[in-house]
Structure formats: C-alpha cells, structure tokens
C-alpha positions, 0 to 999 in steps of 0.5 A: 666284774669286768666281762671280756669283750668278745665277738658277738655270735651272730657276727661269726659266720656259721662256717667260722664257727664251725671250724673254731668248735673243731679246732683241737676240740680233743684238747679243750675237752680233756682240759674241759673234763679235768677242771670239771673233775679235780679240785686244781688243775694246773695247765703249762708247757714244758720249758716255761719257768712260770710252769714250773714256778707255780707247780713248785708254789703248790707243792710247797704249800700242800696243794695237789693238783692236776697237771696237764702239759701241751708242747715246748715253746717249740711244738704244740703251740696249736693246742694252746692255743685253741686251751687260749681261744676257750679259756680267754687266758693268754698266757701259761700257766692257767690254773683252776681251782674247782672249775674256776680260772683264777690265773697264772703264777703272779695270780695264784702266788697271791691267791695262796699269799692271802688263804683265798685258793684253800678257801676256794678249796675248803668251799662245799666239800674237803680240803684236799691237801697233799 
C-alpha cells in the first residue's frame, strides 16, 4: 500500500501543532468514538448527493449504519475540515467499516459490488444486517 505523504512532526512547530490537535477537537472525537464503537459509519453533510447516494446504497443492500452529518455546503465547512485533516479523506462521504476507512460513494458502491464491505462485516464477529 501507497502511504500518504504527510508533514514529518518534527517539521511542525509545537505551537502549530498545538493548534491543529485543538482544531474542532470535539468533532473528530465524536466521529473518533463512532467508528471505534459502530460496525458502519457513515460521515456527509446535507445537501450533497454522494451523501444521500451512498446512504441509499446501504439501506438497499441491508447494511445499517451510523451517520454522522456536519454542515450544508453553506456552514460547517470548519468541522469537515478538521474530520478532513484526521481522516486524510478529502472528500464526503467517508465511510468506515469497523474502524477502517474504505472511502467515499464510487468506493463503497464497489466494495458492496464484490461482497468485500459484508466480508469486512462478517470478519471477527456477526453480520449485523438491517
């Protein structure tokens, strides 16, 4: 696997990285908490129609999920953002599947295509099926 390239910590001064842990640190935390705590979460904002598609997409093929929205395209673009900067996902929606990111709609329509997100599932424990 590819790793993401990211700013090595010991080129962030400490007062930087101070204020990038602080950044909507309640937000991350509560997304943090659900994807350690529910089998699919699934993380959008209103208004968007890769949002509603993928939470359609599961509905239909009996997953159930979580989901957390944050904002319109109009307001709370500051706490996706800091969802953004912890999950290095750019984009909405961002899908886990128990604690692991497997990404957004066109990725989680695939993963439901070829059995691998209810093989994720079904991994260490029950399905857990609407």
């Amino acid at each position: 696997m590819t790793e993401r390239a990211l700013l090595a910590n010991d080129h962030i001064h400490p007062a930087a990285a101070a204020k990038m842990a602080a950044f909507h640190a309640d937000v991350v935390q509560e997304v943090k908490a659900a994807v350690s705590s529910k089998d699919v979460v699934v993380v959008g904002m209103a208004q968007n129609p890769h949002v509603k598609n993928v939470r359609k997409a599961l509905d239909d093929a009996g997953v159930a999920f979580t989901y957390l929205e944050y904002g319109s395209y109009l307001g709370g673009w500051q706490r996706r953002l800091a969802i953004k900067m912890w999950s290095g996902w750019p984009t909405f929606p961002q899908v886990f599947v128990r604690g692991h990111l497997i990404g957004g709609e066109d990725l989680t329509k695939a993963a439901l295509s070829d059995g691998s997100l209810k093989k994720r599932l079904s991994e260490n424990g029950a399905i857990h099926l609407r």
